[in-house]
N, C-alpha and C positions, 0 to 999 in steps of 0.2 A: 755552630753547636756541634758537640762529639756525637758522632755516632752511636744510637742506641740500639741493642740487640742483645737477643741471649737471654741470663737473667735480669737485666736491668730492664728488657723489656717486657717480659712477663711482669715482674713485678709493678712496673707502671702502670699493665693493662689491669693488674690485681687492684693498685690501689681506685683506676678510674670505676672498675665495676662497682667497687664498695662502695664509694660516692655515690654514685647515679644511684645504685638501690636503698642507700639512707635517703636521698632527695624523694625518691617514689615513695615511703614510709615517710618524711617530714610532710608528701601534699598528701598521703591517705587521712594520715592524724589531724593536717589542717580540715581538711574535709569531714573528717568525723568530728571535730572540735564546732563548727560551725551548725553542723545537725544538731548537736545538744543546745547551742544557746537557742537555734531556731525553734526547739522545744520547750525551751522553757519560758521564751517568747509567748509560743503559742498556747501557754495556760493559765498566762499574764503575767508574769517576770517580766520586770524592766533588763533590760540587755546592757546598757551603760552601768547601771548599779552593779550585777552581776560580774561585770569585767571586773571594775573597781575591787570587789571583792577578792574576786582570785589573783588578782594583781597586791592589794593589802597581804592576802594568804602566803605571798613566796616570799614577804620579807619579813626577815627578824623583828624580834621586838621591840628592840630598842629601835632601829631602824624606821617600824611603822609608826614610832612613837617620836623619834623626829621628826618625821615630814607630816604628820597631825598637829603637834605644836608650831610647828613652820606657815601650816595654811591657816589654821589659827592666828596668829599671829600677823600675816598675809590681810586677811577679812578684818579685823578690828583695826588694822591700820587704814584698810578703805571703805570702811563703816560697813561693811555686807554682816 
């Protein structure tokens, strides 16, 4: 491997810092992410349904309206 120094080594060191403090900001969010379902666990939300939801929430429409005819489709084939 060529010899790194100089600028190319600052900038490595640049781009390793941004990583590591996006990853410390991706586990705060996980952690604050997990308090609020723990919340609304605790004033009886079911927490499966709840994902479901916000997982439903991030896809288009048409999108959420395929994979709803899809599991439909799914259940009447195996009588559920």
């Amino acid at each position: 491997m060529a010899e790194i120094g100089g600028e190319s080594a600052d900038r490595l060191r640049s781009f390793v810092d941004r990583i590591e403090r996006l990853e410390d900001e991706k586990a705060a969010l996980a952690a604050d992410t997990r308090e609020v379902y723990s919340e609304a666990k605790g004033v009886g939300f079911d927490i499966r349904a709840l994902r479901q939801i916000v997982r439903l929430r991030k896809m288009d429409q048409a999108e959420r309206r395929e994979q709803e005819e899809l599991l439909d489709l799914y259940k009447r084939v195996l009588g559920l």
